[in-house]
N, C-alpha and C positions, 0 to 999 in steps of 0.2 A: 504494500500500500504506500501512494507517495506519503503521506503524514508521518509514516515512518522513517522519511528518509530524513526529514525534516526534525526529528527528534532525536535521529540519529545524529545528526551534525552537532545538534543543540547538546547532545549531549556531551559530546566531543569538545565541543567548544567550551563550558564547562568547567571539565576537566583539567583540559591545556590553562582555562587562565587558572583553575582553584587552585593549581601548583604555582605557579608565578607567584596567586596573593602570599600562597601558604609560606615562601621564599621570603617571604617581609619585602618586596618591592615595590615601594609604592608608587602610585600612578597620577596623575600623568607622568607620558614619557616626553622627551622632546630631544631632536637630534643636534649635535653642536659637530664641528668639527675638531677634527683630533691633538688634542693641545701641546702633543712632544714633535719635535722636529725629526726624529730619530722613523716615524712612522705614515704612512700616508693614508688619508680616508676619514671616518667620523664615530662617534658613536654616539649609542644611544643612552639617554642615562636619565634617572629621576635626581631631581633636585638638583644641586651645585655638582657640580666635578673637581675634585681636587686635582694634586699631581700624581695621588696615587691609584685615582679612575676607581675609590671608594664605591660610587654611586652606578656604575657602567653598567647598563643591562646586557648590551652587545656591543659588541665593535666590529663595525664592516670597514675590512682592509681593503684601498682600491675604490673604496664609494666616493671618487671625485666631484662630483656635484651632488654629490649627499641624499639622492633619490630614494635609494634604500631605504640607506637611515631613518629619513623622512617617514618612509611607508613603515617602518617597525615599529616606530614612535608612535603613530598616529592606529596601530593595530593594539593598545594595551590591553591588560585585562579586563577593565570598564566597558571599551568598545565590545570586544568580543562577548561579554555578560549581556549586555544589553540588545547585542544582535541574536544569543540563543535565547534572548526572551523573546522576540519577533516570529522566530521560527516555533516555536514552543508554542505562541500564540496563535497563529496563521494554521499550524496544526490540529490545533481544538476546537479552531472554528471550520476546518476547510469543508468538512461535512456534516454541516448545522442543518441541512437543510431537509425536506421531506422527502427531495428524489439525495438520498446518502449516495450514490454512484459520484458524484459529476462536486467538483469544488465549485463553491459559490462566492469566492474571492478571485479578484487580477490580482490580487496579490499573491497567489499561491504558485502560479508561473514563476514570479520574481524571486518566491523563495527557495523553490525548485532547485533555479539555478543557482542561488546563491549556497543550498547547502548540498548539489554534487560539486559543485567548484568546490568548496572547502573539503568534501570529503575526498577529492581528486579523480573525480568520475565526468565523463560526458557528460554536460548539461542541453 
């Protein structure tokens, strides 16, 4: 059933960030460029960065225009909590309806794809 695939992601998704929170990292993230000379690229880091990259969630080596970085920063645990609540939701309702066959949201298309992308399946 699609609702399951959608539950499935959600769940997934979940998962992946409950270990990040459970990590003590707190969120938001935001990408800065890489502050030793010695290194090239950016990282990703909650709060201040020292010189000893304390706070670094990731470090993408090579991320010259900080694209990456960008997109890691902007994917945190928050984000992704927030989006298996969409999917979770869009699932409980996608067959509210009297004919239960057929989903009764456009939003169930969008969530489709959004949770075989993240599971890594054709959408």
């Amino acid at each position: 059933m699609s609702a399951d695939i959608l539950r499935e992601a959600a769940a997934l998704m979940r998962s992946r960030a409950g270990s990040v929170e459970a990590a003590a990292v707190p969120t938001p993230w935001r990408a800065l460029p890489r502050l030793d000379s010695e290194n090239f690229g950016w990282v990703v880091a909650s709060g201040v960065v020292d010189a000893d990259y304390d706070n670094t969630v990731a470090v993408c080596s090579f991320d010259f225009e900080g694209g990456t970085s960008q997109h890691i920063a902007s994917w945190h645990p928050a984000v992704a909590l927030a989006v298996a609540d969409w999917l979770e939701d869009i699932a409980d309702r996608a067959y509210s309806r009297v004919d239960f066959r057929q989903p009764n949201s456009f939003d169930f298309a969008a969530a489709i794809t959004v949770a075989t992308a993240y599971l890594g399946a054709d959408s």
